[in-house]
C-alpha positions as CSV (number, residue, x, y, z in Angstrom):
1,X,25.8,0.7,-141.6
2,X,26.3,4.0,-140.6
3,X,26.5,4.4,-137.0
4,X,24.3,7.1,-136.6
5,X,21.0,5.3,-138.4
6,X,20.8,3.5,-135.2
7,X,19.3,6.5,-133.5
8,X,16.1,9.1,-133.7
9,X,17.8,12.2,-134.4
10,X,16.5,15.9,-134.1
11,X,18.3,18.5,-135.5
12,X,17.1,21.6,-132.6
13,X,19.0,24.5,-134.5
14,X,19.2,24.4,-138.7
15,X,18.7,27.7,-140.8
16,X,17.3,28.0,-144.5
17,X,18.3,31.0,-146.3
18,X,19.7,32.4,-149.4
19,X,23.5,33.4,-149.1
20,X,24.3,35.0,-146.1
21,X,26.7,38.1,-146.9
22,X,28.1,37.4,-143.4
23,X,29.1,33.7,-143.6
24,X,28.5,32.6,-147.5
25,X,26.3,29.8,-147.2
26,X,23.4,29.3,-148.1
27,X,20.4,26.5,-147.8
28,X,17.3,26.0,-149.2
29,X,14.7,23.8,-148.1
30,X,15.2,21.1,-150.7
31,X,18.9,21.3,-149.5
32,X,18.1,20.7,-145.9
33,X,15.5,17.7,-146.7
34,X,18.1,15.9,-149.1
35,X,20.6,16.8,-145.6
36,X,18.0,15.4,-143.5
37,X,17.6,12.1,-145.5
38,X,21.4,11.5,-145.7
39,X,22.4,11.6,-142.2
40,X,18.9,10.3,-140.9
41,X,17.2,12.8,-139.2
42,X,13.6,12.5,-138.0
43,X,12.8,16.2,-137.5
44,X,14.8,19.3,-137.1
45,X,13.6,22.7,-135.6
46,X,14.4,25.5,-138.1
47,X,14.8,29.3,-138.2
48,X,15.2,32.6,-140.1
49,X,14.6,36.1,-139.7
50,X,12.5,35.9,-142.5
51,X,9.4,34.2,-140.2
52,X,7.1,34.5,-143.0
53,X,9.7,31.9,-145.4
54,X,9.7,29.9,-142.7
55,X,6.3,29.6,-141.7
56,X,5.6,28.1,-145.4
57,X,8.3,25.8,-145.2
58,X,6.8,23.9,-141.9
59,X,3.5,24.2,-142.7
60,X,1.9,20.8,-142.6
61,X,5.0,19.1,-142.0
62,X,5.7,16.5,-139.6
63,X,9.2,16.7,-139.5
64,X,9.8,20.2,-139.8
65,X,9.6,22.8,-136.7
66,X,10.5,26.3,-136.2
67,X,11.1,29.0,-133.9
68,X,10.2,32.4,-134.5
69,X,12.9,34.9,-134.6
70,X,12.3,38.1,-133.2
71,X,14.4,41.3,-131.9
72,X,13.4,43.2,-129.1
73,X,14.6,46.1,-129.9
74,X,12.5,46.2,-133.0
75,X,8.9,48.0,-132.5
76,X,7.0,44.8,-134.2
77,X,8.8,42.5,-131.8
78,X,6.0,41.6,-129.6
79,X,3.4,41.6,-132.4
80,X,5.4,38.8,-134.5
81,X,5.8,37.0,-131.5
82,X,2.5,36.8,-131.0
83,X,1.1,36.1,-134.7
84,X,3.9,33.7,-135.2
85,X,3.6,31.3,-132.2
86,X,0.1,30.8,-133.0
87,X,0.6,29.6,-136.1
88,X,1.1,25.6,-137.4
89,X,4.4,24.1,-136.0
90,X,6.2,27.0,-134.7
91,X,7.7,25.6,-131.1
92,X,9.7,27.8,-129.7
93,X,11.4,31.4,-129.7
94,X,15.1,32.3,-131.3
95,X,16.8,35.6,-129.7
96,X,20.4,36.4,-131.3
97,X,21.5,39.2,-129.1
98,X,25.0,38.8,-130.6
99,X,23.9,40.2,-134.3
100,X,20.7,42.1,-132.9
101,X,22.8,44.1,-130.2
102,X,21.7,43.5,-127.0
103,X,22.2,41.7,-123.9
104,X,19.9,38.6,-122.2
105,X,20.3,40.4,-118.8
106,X,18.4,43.5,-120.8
107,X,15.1,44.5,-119.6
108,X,13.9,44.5,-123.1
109,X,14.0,40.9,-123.3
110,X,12.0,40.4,-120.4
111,X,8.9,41.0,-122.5
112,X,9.7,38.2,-124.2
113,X,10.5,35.9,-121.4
114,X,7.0,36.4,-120.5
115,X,5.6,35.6,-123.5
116,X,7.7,32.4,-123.5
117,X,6.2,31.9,-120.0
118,X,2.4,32.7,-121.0
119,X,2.8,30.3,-124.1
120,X,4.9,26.8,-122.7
121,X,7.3,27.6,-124.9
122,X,11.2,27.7,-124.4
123,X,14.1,30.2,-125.9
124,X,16.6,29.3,-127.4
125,X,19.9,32.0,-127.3
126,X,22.8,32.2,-129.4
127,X,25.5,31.7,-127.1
128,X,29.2,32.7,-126.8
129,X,30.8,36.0,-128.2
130,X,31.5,39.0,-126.4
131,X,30.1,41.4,-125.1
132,X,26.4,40.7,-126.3
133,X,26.2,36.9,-125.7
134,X,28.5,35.5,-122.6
135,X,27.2,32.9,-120.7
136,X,26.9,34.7,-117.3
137,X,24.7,37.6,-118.8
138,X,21.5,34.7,-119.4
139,X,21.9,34.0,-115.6
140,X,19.6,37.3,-114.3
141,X,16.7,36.2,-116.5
142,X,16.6,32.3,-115.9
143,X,16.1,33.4,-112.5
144,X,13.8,35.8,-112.7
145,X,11.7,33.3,-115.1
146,X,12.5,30.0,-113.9
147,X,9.7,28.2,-115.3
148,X,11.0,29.2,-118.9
149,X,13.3,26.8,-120.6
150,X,16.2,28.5,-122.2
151,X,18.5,27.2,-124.5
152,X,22.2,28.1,-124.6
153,X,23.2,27.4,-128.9
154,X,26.9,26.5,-129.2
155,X,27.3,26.1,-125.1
156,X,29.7,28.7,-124.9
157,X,30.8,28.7,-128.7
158,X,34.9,28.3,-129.6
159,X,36.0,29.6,-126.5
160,X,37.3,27.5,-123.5
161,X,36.3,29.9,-121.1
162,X,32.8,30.5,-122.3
163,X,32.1,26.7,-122.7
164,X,33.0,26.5,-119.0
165,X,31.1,29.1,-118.3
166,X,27.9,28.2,-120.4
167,X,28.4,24.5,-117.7
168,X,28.6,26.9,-114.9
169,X,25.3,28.6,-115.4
170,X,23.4,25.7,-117.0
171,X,24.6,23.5,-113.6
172,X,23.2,26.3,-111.4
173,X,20.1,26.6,-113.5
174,X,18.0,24.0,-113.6
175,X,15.8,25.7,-116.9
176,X,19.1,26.2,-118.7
177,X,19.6,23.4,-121.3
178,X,22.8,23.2,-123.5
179,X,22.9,22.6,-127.3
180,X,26.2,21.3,-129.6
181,X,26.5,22.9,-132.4
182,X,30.1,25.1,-133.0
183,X,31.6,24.2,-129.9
184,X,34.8,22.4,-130.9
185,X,36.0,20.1,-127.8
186,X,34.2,17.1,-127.8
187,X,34.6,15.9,-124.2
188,X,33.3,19.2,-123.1
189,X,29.9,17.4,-124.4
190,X,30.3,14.3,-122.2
191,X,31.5,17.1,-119.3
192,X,28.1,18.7,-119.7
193,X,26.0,15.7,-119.6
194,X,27.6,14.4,-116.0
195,X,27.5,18.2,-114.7
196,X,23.9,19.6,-115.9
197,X,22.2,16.7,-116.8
198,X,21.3,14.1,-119.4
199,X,18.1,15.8,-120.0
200,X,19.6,18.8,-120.6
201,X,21.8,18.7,-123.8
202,X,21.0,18.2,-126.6
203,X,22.3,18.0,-130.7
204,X,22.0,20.7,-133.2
205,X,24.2,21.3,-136.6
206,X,23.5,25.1,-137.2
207,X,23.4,24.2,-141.0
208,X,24.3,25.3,-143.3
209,X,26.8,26.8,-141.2
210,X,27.7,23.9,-139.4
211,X,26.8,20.4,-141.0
212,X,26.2,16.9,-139.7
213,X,29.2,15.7,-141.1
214,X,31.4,16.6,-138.1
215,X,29.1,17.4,-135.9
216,X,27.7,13.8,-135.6
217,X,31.1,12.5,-135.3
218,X,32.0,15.4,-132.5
219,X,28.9,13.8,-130.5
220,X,30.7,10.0,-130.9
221,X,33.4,10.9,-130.2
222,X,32.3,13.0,-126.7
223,X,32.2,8.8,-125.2
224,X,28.3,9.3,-123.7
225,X,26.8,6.1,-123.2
226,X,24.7,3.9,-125.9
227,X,21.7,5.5,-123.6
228,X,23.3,8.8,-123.3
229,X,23.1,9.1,-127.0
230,X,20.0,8.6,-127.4
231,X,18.8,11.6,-125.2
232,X,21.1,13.8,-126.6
233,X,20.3,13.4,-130.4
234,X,17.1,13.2,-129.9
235,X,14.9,12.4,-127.0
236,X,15.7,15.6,-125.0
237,X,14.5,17.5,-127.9
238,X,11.2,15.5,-128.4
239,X,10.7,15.8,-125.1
240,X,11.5,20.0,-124.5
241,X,9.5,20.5,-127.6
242,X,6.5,18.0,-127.2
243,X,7.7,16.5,-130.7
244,X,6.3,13.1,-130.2
C-alpha cells in the first residue's frame, strides 16, 4: 500500500489554469481531480487569477476550496475581495507580490489585511524571491495585524537563506504559518516543525507546478513523527481553514 493512503491529506496551495507562458504547465480541473484521486487527497484549496474560473470549479464541492486572488495595486482590488469571499467555498486570500510588484511591508496591502481581519479569514503569500517577497518584509504587517493568520508558500522558496529566514519570522510570529511546496531541503521541514510549531506547517504541492509525486516523498523523508504527519498534511489545514 502506498504509504501516504494512511493519512487525510489537504493539498493548501494547487492552481488550475490553461498553459502558463511563464512556467508551461498547465491544469485543468479534471486534471487536478484525477491528481487528487491518485495520491489520496481529501480536499485541496485552489487558486487563479481568474477568480470567476475558479469560483465555478468549487461551487458545491466538498473537497474543493479556494482563495481569492487579488492585487492591490489594481483599482477593483477591494471590490473582488469583497464579492469573492462571500461567495460558496472561497476560504481564504492569495497575494503574489513577487509577480504583482509589491512588497508585504507596503501600505497598500494593509487594506487587505483588514479585510482578512474583518472576515476570519487568513493570507496566504508567495514567499521567497527577491526584492518583492523576502521573508523579513511580511514581519511589519503580522505585527501590525496579529490576529490575521498569514501563510508563508514555499517557506523561503530555493534559497538557504530565505528558508532560514521564513523560520526566523514564523518563530517570532506566532500568526505566521509555513507551507512546503518548492522548498527543496527536506529536514528544513522537520527544522520548522520543532522551531515554529506543529500547528503551524503545513503541505501544499503548487500543482501543476510542483506535483505530489516528490513533494509527498520530500515530507517522508523530512523524519516528523507518525503524529507529526498527520498535522502537517492535513490537520493543520482543516483546522486554519475550518475544513471539517
Amino acid at each position: 500500500m502506498t504509504w501516504w493512503k494512511e493519512f487525510e491529506i489537504i493539498d493548501v496551495h494547487a492552481h488550475i489554469h490553461p498553459l502558463s507562458p511563464d512556467f508551461r504547465v498547465a491544469l485543468t480541473l479534471r486534471g487536478l481531480r484525477r491528481l487528487m484521486r491518485d495520491y489520496h487527497y481529501a480536499k485541496a484549496i485552489i487558486m487563479d487569477r481568474d477568480n470567476a474560473m475558479i469560483s465555478r470549479a468549487v461551487k458545491g464541492s466538498k473537497d474543493l476550496f479556494a482563495n481569492v486572488w487579488v492585487n492591490p495595486r489594481e483599482k477593483r482590488c477591494m471590490r473582488d475581495l469583497k464579492r469573492y469571499l462571500g461567495k460558496e467555498n472561497f476560504v481564504g486570500i492569495k497575494l503574489h507580490p513577487l509577480f504583482d510588484g509589491y512588497t508585504p511591508d507596503s501600505p497598500i496591502v494593509r487594506p487587505i489585511a483588514a479585510a482578512a481581519e474583518e472576515a476570519g479569514v487568513p493570507i496566504q503569500f508567495h514567499c521567497g524571491h527577491p526584492p518583492f517577497s523576502l521573508p523579513w518584509s511580511f514581519e511589519p504587517l503580522a505585527r501590525e495585524f496579529p490576529s490575521v493568520k498569514m501563510v508563508l508558500l514555499h517557506m523561503g522558496h530555493g534559497h538557504i537563506v530565505y528558508i532560514n529566514g521564513a523560520i526566523d519570522v514564523a518563530e517570532r510570529n506566532p500568526n505566521i504559518y509555513l507551507e512546503t511546496s518548492g522548498m527543496p531541503m527536506h529536514t528544513k521541514i522537520k527544522e520548522a516543525v520543532e522551531r515554529v510549531g506543529r500547528d503551524r506547517v503545513m503541505y501544499g504541492d503548487d500543482a501543476p507546478c510542483g506535483h505530489p509525486s516528490w513533494e509527498l516523498e520530500k515530507i517522508k523523508a523530512s523524519g516528523l513523527s507518525g503524529e507529526d504527519l498527520v498535522r502537517v498534511l492535513g490537520e493543520n489545514a482543516k483546522r486554519l481553514y475550518g475544513l471539517d
